[in-house]
C-alpha positions as CSV (number, residue, x, y, z in Angstrom):
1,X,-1.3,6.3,-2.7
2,X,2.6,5.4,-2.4
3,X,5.0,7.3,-3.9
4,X,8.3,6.8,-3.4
5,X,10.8,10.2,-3.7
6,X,13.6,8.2,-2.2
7,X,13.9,4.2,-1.8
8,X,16.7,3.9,0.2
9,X,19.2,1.4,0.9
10,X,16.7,-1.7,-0.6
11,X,14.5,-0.8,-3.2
12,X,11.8,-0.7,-3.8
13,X,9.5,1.3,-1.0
14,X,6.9,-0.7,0.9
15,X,4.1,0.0,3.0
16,X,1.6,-2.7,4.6
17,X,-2.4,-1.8,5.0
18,X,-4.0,-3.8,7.4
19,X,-7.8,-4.1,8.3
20,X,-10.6,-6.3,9.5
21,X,-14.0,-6.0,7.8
22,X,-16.9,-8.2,9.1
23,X,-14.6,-10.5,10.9
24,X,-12.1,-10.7,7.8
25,X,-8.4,-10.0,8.4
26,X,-7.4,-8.3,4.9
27,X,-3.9,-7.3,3.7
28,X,-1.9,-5.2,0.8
29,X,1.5,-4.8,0.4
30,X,2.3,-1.9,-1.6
31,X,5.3,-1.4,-3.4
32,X,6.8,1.7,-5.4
33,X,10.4,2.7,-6.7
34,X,11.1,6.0,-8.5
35,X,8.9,5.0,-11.7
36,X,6.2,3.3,-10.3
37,X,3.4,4.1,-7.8
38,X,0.6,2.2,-6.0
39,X,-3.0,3.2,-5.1
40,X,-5.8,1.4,-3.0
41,X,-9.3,3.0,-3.6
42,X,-11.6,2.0,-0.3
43,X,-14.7,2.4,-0.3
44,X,-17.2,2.2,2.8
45,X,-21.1,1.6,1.6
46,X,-23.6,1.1,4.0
């Protein structure tokens, strides 16, 4: 989850989550200010 409690100088907060699965490059950019959060749910089956 991102949750911003301070977004500094350039609103809004970001964060980048990176990963490769099965040879595939994925990518999130997450954003949040002081109203608004994000949340990636990952789940790993096997």
């Amino acid at each position: 989850m991102l949750h911003a409690d301070d977004v500094g100088k350039r609103p809004p907060a970001t964060i980048t989550l990176a990963y490769t699965i099965q040879g595939n490059r994925i990518t999130y950019v997450m954003n949040a200010d002081l109203n608004t959060s994000e949340v990636i749910e990952i789940r790993l089956e096997k």
